[in-house]
C-alpha positions as YAML, in Angstrom:
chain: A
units: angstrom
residues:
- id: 1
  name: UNK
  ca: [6.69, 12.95, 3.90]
- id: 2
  name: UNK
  ca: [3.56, 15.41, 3.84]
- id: 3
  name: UNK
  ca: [0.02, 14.22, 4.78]
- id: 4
  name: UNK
  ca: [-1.77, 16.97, 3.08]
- id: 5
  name: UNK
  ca: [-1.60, 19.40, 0.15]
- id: 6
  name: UNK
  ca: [-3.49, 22.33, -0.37]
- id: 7
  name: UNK
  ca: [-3.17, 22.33, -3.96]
- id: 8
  name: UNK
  ca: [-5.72, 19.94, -4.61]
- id: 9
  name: UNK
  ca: [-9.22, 21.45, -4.28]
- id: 10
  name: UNK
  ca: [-12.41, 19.39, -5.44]
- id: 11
  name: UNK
  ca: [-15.02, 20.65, -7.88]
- id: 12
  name: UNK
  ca: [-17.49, 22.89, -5.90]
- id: 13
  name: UNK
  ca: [-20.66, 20.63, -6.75]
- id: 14
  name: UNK
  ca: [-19.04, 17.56, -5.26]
- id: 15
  name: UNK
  ca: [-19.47, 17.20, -2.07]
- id: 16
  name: UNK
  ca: [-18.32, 13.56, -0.95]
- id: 17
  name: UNK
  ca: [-15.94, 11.11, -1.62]
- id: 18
  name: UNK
  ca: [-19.23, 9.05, -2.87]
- id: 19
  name: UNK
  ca: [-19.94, 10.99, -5.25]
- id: 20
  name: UNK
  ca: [-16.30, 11.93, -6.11]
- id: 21
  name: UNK
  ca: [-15.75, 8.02, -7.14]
- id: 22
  name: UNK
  ca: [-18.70, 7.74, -8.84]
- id: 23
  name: UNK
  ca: [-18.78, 11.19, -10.67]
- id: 24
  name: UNK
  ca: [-15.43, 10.26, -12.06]
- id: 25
  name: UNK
  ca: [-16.04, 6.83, -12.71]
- id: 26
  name: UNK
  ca: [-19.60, 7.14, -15.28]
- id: 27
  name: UNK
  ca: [-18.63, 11.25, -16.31]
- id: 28
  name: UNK
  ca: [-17.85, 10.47, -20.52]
- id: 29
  name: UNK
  ca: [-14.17, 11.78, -21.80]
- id: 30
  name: UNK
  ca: [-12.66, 12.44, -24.97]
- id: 31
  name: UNK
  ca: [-9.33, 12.08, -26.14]
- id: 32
  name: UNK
  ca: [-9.86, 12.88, -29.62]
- id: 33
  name: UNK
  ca: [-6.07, 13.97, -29.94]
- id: 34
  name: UNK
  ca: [-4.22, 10.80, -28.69]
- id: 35
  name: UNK
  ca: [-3.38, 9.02, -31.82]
- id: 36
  name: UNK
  ca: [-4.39, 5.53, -32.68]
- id: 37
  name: UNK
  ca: [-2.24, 2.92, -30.54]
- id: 38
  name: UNK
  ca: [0.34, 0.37, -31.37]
- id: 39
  name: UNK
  ca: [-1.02, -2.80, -30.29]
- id: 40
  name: UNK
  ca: [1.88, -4.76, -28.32]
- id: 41
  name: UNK
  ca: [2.34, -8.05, -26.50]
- id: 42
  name: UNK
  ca: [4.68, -8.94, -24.20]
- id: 43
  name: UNK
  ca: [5.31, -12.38, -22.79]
- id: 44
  name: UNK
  ca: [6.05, -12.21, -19.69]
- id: 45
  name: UNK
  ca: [5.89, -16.11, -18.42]
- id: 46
  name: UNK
  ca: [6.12, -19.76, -20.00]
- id: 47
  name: UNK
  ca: [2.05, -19.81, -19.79]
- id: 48
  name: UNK
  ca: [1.63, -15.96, -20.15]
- id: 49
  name: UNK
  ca: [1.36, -13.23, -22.19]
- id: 50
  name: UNK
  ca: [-0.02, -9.61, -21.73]
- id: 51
  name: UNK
  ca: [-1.35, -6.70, -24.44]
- id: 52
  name: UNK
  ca: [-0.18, -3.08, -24.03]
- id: 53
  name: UNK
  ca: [-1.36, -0.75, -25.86]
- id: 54
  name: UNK
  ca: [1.66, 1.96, -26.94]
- id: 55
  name: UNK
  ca: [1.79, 5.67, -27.99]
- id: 56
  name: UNK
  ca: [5.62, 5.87, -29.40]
- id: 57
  name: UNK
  ca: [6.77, 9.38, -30.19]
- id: 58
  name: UNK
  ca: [8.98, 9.78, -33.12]
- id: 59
  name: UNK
  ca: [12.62, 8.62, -31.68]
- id: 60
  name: UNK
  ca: [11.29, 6.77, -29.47]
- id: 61
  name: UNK
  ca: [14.23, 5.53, -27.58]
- id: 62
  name: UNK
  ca: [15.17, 9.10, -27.06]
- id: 63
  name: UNK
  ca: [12.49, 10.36, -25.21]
- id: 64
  name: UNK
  ca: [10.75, 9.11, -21.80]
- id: 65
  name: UNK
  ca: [8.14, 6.86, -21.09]
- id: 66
  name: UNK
  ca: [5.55, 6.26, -18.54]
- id: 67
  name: UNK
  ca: [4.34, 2.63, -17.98]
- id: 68
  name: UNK
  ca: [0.46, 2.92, -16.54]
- id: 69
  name: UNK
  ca: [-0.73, 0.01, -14.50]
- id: 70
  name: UNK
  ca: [-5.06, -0.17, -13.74]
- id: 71
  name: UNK
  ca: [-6.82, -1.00, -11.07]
- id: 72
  name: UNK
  ca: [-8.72, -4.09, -10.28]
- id: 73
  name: UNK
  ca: [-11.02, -5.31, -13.19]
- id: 74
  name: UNK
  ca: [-9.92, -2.69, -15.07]
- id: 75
  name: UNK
  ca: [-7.85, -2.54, -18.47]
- id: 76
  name: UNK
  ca: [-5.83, 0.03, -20.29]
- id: 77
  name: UNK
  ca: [-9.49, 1.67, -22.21]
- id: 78
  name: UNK
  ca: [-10.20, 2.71, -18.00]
- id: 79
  name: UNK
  ca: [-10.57, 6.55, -18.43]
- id: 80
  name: UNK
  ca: [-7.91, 7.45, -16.06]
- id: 81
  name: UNK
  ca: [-5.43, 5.17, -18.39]
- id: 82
  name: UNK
  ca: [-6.30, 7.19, -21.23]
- id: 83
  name: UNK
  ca: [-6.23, 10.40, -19.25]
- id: 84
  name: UNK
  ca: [-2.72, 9.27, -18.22]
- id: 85
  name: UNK
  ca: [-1.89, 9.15, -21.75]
- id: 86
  name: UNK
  ca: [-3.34, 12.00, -23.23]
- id: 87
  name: UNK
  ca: [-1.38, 14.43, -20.84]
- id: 88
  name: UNK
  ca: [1.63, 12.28, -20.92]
- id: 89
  name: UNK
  ca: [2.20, 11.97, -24.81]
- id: 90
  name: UNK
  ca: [1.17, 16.01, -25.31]
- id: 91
  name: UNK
  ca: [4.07, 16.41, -22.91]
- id: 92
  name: UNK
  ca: [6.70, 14.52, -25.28]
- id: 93
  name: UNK
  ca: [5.99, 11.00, -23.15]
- id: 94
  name: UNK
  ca: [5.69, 7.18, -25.21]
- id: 95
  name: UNK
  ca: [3.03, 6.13, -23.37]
- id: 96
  name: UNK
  ca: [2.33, 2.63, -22.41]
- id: 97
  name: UNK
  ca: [-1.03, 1.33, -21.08]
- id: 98
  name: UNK
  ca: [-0.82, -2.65, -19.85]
- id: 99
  name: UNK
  ca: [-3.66, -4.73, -19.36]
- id: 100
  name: UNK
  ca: [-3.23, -7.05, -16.89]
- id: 101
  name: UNK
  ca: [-3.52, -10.95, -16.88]
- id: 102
  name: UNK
  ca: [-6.80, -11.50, -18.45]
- id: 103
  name: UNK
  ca: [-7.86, -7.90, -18.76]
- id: 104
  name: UNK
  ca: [-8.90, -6.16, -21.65]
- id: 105
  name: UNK
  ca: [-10.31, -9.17, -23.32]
- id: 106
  name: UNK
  ca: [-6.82, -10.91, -23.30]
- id: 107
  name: UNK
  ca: [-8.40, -14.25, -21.52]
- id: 108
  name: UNK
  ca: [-7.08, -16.44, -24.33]
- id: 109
  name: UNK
  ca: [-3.26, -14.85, -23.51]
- id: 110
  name: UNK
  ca: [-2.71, -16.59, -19.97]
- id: 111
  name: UNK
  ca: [-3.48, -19.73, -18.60]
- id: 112
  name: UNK
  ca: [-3.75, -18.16, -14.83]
- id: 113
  name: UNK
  ca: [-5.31, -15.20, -13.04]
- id: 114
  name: UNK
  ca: [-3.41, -12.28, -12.25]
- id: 115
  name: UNK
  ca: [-3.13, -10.89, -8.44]
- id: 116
  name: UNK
  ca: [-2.40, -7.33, -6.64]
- id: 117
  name: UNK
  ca: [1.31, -8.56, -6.35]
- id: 118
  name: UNK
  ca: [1.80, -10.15, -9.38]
- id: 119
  name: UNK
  ca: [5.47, -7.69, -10.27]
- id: 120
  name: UNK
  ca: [7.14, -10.26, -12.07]
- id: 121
  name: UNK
  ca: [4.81, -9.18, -15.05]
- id: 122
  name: UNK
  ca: [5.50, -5.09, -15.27]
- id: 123
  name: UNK
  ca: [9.34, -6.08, -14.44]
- id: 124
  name: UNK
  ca: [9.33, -8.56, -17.59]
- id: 125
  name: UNK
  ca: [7.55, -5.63, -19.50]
- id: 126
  name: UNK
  ca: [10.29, -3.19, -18.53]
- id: 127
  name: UNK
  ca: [13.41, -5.32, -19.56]
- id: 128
  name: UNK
  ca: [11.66, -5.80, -23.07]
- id: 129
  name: UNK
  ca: [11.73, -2.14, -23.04]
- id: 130
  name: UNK
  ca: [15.03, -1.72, -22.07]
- id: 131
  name: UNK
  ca: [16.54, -4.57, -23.21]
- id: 132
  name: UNK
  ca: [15.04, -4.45, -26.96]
- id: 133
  name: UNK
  ca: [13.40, -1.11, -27.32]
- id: 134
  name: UNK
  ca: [16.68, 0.99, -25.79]
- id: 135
  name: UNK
  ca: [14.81, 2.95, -23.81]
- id: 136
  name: UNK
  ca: [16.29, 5.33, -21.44]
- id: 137
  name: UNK
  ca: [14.08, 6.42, -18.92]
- id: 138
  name: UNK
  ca: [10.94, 4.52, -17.46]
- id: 139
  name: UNK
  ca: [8.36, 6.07, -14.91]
- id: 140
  name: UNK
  ca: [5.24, 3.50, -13.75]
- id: 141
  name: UNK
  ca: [2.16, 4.99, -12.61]
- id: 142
  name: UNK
  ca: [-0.37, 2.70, -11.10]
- id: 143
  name: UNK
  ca: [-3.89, 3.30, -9.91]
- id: 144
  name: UNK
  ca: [-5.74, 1.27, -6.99]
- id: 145
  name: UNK
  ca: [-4.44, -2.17, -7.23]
- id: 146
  name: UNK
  ca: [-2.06, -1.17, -9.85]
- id: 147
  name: UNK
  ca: [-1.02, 1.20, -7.51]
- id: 148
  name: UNK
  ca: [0.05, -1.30, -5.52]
- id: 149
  name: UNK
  ca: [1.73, -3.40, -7.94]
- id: 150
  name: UNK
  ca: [3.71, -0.26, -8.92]
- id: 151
  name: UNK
  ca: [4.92, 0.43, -5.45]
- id: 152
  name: UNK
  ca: [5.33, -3.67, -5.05]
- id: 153
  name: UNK
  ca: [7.62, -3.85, -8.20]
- id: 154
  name: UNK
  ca: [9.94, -0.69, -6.91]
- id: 155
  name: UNK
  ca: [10.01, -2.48, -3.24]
- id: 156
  name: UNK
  ca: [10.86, -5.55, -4.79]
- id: 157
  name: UNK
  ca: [13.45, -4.01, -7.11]
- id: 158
  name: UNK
  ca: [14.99, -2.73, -4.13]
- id: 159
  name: UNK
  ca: [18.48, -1.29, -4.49]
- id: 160
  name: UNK
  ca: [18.57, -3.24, -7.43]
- id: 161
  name: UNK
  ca: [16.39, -1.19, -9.53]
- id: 162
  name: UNK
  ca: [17.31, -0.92, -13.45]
- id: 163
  name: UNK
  ca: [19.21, 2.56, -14.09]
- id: 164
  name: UNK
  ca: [16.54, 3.00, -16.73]
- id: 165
  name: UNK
  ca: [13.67, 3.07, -13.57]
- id: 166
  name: UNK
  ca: [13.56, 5.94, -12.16]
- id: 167
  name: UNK
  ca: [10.60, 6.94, -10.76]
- id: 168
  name: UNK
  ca: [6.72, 5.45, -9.33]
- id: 169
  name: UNK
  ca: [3.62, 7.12, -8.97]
- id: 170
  name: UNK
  ca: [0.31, 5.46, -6.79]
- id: 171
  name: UNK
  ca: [-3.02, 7.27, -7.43]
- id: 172
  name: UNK
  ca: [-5.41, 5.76, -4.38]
- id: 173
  name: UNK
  ca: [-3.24, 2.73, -4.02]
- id: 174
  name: UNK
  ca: [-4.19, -0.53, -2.08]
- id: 175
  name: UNK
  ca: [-1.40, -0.84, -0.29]
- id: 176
  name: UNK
  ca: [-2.64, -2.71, 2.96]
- id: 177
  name: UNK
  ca: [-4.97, -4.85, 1.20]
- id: 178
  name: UNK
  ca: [-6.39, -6.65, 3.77]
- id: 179
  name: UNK
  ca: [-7.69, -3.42, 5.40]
- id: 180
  name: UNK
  ca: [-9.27, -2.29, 2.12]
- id: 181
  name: UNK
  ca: [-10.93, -5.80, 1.93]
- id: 182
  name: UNK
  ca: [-12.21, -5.17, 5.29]
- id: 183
  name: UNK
  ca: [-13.17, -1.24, 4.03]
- id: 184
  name: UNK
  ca: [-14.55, -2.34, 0.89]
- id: 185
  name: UNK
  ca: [-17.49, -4.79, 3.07]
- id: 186
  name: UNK
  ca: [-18.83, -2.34, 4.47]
- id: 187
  name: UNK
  ca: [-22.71, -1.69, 3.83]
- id: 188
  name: UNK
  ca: [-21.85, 2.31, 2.55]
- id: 189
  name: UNK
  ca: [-19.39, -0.09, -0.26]
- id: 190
  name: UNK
  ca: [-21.97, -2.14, -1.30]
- id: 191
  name: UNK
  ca: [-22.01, -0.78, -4.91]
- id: 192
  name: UNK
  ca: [-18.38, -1.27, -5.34]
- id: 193
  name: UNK
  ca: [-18.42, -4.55, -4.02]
- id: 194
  name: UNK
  ca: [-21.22, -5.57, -6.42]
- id: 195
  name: UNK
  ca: [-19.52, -4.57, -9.45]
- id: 196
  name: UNK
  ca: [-16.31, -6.09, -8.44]
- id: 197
  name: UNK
  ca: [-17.37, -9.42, -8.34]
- id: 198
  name: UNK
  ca: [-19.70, -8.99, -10.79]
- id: 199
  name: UNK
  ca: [-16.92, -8.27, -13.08]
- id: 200
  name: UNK
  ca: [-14.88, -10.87, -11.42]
- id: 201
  name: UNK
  ca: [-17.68, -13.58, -12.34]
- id: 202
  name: UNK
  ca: [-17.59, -12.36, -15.45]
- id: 203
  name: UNK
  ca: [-14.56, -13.03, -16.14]
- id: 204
  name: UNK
  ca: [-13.83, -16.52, -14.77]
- id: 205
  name: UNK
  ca: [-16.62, -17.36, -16.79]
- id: 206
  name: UNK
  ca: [-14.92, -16.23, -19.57]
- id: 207
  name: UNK
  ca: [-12.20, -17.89, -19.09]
- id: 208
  name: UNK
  ca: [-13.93, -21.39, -17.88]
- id: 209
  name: UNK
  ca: [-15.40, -21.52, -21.41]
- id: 210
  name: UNK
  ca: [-11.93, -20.84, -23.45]
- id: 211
  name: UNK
  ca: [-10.46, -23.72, -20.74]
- id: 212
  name: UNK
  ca: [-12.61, -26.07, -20.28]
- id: 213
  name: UNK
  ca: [-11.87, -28.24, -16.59]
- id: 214
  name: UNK
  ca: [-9.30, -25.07, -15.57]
- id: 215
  name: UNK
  ca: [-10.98, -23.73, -13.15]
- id: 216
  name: UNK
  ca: [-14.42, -25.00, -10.99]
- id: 217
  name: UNK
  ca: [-16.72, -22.45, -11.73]
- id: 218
  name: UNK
  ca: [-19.24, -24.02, -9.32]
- id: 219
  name: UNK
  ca: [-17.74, -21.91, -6.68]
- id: 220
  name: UNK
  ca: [-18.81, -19.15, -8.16]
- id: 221
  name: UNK
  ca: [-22.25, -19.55, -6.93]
- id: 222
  name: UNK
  ca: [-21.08, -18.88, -3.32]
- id: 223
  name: UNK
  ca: [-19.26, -15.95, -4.02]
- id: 224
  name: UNK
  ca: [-20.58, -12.68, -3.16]
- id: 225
  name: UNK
  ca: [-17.68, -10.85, -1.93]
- id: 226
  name: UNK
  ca: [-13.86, -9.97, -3.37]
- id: 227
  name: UNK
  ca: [-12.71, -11.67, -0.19]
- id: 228
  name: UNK
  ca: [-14.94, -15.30, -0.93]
- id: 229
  name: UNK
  ca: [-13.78, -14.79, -4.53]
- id: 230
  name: UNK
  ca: [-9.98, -14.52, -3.51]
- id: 231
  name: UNK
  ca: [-10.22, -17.20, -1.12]
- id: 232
  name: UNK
  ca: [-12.10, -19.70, -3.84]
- id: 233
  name: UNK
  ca: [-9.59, -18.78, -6.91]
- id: 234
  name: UNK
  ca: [-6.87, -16.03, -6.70]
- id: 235
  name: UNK
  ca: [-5.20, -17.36, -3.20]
- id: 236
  name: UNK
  ca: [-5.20, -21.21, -4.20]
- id: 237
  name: UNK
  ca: [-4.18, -20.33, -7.49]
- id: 238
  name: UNK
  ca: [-1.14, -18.25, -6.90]
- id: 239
  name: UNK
  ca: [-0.04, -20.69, -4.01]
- id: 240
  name: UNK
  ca: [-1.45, -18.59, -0.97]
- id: 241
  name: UNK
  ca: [-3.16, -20.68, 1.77]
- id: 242
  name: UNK
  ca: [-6.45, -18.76, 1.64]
- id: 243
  name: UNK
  ca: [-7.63, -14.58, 1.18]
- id: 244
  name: UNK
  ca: [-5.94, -13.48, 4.48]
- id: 245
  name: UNK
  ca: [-2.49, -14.92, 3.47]
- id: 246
  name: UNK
  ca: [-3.14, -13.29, -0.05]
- id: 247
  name: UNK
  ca: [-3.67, -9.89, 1.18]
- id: 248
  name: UNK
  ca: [-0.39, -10.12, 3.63]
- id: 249
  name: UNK
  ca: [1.69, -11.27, 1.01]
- id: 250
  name: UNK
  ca: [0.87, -8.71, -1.99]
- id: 251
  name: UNK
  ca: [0.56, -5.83, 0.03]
- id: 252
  name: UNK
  ca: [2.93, -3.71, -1.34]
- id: 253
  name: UNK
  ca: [3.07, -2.14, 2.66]
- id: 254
  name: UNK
  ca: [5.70, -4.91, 3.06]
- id: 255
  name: UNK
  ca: [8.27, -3.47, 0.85]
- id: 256
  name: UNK
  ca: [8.07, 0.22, 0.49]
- id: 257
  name: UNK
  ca: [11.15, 0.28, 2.85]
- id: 258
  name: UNK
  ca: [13.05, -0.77, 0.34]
- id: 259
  name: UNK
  ca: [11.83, 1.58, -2.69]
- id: 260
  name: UNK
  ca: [15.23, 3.23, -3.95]
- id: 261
  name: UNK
  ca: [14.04, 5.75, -6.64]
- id: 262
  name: UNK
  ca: [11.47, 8.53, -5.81]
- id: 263
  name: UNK
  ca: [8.26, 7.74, -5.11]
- id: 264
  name: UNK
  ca: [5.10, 9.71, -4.86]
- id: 265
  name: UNK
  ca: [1.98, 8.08, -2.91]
- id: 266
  name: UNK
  ca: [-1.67, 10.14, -3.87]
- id: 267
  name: UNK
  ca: [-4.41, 9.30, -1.89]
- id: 268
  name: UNK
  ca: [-7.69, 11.13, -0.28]
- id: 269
  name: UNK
  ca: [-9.43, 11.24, 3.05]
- id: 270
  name: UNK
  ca: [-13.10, 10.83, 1.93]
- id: 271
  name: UNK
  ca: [-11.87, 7.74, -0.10]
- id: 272
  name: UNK
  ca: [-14.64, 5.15, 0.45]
- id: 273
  name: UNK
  ca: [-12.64, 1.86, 0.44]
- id: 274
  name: UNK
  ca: [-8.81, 2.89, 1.19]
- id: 275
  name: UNK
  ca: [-8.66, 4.20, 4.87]
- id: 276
  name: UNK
  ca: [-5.93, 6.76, 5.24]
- id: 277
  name: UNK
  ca: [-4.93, 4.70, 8.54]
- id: 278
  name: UNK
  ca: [-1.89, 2.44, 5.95]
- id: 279
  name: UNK
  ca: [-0.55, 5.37, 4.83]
- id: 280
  name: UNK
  ca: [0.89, 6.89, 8.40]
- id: 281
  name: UNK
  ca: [2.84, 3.71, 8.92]
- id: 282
  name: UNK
  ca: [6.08, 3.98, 10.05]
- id: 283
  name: UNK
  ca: [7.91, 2.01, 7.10]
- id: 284
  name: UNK
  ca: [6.62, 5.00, 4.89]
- id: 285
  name: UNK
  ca: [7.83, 7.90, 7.50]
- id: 286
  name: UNK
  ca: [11.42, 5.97, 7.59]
- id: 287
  name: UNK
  ca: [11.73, 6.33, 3.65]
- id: 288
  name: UNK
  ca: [12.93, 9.25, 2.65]
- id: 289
  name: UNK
  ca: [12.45, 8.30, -1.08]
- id: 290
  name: UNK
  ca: [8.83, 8.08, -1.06]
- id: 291
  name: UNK
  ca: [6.20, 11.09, -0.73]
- id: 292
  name: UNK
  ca: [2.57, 10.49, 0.21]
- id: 293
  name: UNK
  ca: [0.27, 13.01, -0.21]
- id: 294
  name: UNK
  ca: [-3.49, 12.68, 1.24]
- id: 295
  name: UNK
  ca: [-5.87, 15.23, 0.26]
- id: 296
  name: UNK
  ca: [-8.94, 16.78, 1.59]
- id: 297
  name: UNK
  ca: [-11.32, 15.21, -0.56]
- id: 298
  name: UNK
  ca: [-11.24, 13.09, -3.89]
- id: 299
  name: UNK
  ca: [-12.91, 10.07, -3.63]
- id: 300
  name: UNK
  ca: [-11.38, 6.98, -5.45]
- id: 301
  name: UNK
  ca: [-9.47, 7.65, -8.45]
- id: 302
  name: UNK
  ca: [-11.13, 10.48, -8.60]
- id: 303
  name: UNK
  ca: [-9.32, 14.16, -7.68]
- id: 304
  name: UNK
  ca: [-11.78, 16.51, -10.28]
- id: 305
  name: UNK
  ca: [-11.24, 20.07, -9.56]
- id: 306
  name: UNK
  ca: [-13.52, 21.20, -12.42]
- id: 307
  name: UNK
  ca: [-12.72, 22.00, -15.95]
- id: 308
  name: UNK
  ca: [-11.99, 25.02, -18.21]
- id: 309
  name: UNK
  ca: [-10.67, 26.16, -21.44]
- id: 310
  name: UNK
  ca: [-6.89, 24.94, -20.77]
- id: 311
  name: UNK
  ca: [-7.30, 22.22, -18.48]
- id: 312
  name: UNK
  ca: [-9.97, 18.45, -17.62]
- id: 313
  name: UNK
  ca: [-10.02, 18.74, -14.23]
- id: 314
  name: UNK
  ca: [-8.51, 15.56, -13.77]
- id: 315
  name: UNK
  ca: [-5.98, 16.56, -10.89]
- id: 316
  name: UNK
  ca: [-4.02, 13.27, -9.83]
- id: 317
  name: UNK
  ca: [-3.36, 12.18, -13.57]
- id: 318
  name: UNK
  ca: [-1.55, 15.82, -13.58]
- id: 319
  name: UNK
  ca: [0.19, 14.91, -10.86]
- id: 320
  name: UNK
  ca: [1.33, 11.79, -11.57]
- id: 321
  name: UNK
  ca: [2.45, 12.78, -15.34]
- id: 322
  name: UNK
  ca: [4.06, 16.10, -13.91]
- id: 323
  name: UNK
  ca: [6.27, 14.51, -11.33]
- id: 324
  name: UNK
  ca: [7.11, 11.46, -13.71]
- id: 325
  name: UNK
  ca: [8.80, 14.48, -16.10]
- id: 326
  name: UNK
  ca: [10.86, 16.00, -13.10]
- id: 327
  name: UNK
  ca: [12.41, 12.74, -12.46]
- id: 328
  name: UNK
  ca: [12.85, 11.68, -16.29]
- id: 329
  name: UNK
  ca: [16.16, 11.86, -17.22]
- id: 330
  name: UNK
  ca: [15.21, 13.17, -20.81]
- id: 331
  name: UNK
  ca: [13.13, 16.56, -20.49]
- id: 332
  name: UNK
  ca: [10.06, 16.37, -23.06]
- id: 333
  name: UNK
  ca: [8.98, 18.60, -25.52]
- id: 334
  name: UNK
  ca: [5.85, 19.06, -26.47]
- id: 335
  name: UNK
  ca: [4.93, 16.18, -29.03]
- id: 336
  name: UNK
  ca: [3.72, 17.43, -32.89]
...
């Protein structure tokens, strides 16, 4: 396990992990040569269903794919998701970007709310894929609370993983949510915390006026935080007795001792709401099969280096898509 790599140098005008997040986050990208996407559902429970949005490659069964999971609030239009894809299907890659429970506009699609734990949905994605696409060789790669589903779907697979699973990449993963929470409150956070819950509201609005009675969106009114909105809807929805027994419970920490494929863990010191102090625990020393790398600098989701002629800048989605490929068991060409 290495705690630091070298390779990974941020842009010179970006000095923080502040500005990192941010400068990533609002900076506009194009993508003008990913093709159009196949729009895709997938039901993945009696009262559930969730839209992916695919990039096949010609023979599709013959050639890899990479399954990208987003971060909290987010959906598979998040830049990084479409970063993912644009380096993934140039390198040969189908490319499949999930939105999540209720993400992406898909409130009308579930009757629930999705959570950071919530693998039964990515593992009833990936035996569609295998099961009645044929394909051959699945990666995920998750960032921030997807990263934590990823690495919660390949603890929970355990030594059962499908053949057809072979590798997991985080990018700034929650993975002790609970200290992240308590990160996240903190008055330097305030920004992120404001347009979390803000987006959170949103949403449950949403979703209170296509279901009527569902949900009591008085409680809203109280809620300032993602910890008073978990404790008020996500935890007594899901069956957790309140936020704290939430965080415990979906923390993909719990599992990654029993991750079985190869596993790569990206995450930064300057990051402003996941503290470096979950990834030195000792379940992730005692397994060989996972890697975690924490660089100096990056922010969240972040990891620009700066751009030229043959390359974005966009470091971790580089990462993730080149060690996805050296554990595919198909080697890519470049697509057409």
């Amino acid at each position: 396990m290495s705690h630091a790599d070298d390779v990974f140098i941020p842009a010179r005008h970006i000095k923080s992990g502040h500005v990192m997040t941010l400068f990533t986050w609002a900076r506009l990208r194009n993508f003008q040569k990913l093709p159009t996407p196949v729009t895709r559902y997938f039901d993945v429970a009696d009262d559930a269903r969730v839209l992916a949005h695919c990039y096949w490659q010609i023979n599709k069964e013959e050639r890899p794919t990479l399954l990208a999971l987003h971060g909290l609030e987010g959906s598979s239009d998040a830049h990084y998701m479409r970063g993912l894809a644009d380096k993934a299907y140039s390198r040969g890659f189908n490319v499949v970007l999930l939105n999540q429970r209720n993400c992406g506009g898909t409130e009308h699609l579930s009757s629930g709310l999705y959570h950071s734990g919530l693998s039964e949905d990515p593992r009833a994605v990936i035996k569609e894929l295998i099961t009645l696409d044929r394909l051959k060789s699945v990666s995920v790669v998750g960032y921030s609370l997807g990263g934590n589903l990823a690495l919660r779907l390949a603890g929970d697979y355990g030594i059962e993983t499908p053949p057809e699973v072979l590798s997991v990449c985080a990018v700034s993963p929650t993975m002790d949510l609970a200290v992240c929470v308590d990160a996240l409150e903190q008055k330097s956070n305030l920004i992120y915390q404001w347009n979390f819950v803000r987006n959170l509201k949103k949403r449950m609005r949403r979703k209170g006026r296509l279901m009527p009675g569902t949900f009591d969106l008085n409680k809203l009114n109280s809620v300032r935080t993602v910890r008073e909105f978990d404790d008020a809807f996500t935890a007594p929805y899901h069956g957790f007795l309140d936020a704290a027994d939430y965080y415990y419970r979906a923390s993909s920490l719990r599992v990654v001792e029993s991750i079985s494929i190869p596993t790569l863990i990206v995450t930064a010191d300057d990051d402003p709401f996941i503290p470096t102090e979950q990834f030195r625990h000792p379940s992730l020393a005692a397994n060989r099969m996972v890697r975690v790398i924490i660089t100096h600098g990056g922010g969240h989701c972040g990891f620009f280096v700066g751009q030229n002629s043959e390359f974005d800048g966009y470091w971790a989605e580089q990462t993730a898509v080149n060690f996805s490929e050296t554990h595919a068991t198909i080697q890519p060409n470049n697509a057409d």
